[in-house]
C-alpha positions as semicolon CSV with decimal commas, in nm:
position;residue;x (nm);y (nm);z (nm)
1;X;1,329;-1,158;-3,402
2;X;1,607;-1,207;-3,645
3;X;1,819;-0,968;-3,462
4;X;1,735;-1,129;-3,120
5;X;1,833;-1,487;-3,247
6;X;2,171;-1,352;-3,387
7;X;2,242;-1,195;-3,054
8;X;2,170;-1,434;-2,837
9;X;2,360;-1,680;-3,040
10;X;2,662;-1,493;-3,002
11;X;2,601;-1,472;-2,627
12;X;2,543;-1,837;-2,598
13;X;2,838;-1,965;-2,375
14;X;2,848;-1,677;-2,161
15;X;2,762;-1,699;-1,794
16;X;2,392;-1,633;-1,748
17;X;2,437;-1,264;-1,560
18;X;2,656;-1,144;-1,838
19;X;2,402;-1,293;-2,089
20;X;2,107;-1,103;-1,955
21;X;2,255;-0,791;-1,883
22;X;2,377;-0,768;-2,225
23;X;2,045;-0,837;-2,400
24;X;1,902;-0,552;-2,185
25;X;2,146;-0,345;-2,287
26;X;2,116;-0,425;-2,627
27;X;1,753;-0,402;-2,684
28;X;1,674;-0,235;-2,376
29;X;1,817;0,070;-2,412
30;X;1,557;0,258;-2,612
31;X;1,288;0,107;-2,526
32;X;1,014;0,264;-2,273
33;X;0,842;-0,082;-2,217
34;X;0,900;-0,332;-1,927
35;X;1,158;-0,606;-2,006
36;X;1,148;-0,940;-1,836
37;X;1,392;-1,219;-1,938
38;X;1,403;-1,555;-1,855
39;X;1,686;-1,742;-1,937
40;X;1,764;-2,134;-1,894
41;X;2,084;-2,344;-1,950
42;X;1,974;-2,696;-1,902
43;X;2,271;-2,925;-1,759
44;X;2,356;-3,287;-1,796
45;X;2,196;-3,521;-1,518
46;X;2,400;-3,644;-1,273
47;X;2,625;-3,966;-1,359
């Protein structure tokens, strides 16, 4: 979990795709179980 925190916290401010794909990569790569991701970046309401 540590190592997933630190990751994703340098991934933060990328675009959503680019976040994704490189988590897969990352901790998908040797792994032989399913992955499934879901990732949210709340925005501000509307003025």
């Amino acid at each position: 979990m540590e190592r997933l925190r630190r990751r994703t916290a340098e991934l933060a401010r990328e675009p959503l795709d680019v976040f994704c794909d490189e988590l897969l990569i990352g901790f998908g790569a040797d792994n032989d179980d399913d992955i499934a991701i879901l990732a949210v970046r709340p925005t501000p309401p509307p003025e």
